[in-house]
C-alpha positions, 0 to 999 in steps of 0.5 A: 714376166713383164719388161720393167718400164725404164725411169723417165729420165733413162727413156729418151737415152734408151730409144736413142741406143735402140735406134742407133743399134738398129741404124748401124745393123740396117746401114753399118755403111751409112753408119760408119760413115756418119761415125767418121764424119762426126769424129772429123767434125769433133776433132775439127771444133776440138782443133778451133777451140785449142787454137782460139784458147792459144791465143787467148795469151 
């Protein structure tokens, strides 16, 4: 039995979970630090984007 072929629009999604899956099971040291330095860095942009509609008043 044959895998079905994912829908277009959920192909690129799907590779992208693949290869992080594999990312984090190869490196999880490089992936945990990649997570936090996205997380600090979302938060960051987050805290700028409160500050600046803050002071839009």
């Amino acid at each position: 039995m044959l895998i079905p072929t994912p829908q277009r629009s959920r192909l690129v999604p799907t590779l992208l979970v693949i290869g992080a899956l594999f990312f984090i099971v190869r490196e999880p040291a490089k992936a945990a630090d990649m997570a936090s330095n996205f997380m600090n860095g979302f938060l960051n942009v987050a805290g700028a984007l409160a500050t600046f509609i803050a002071h839009l008043s």
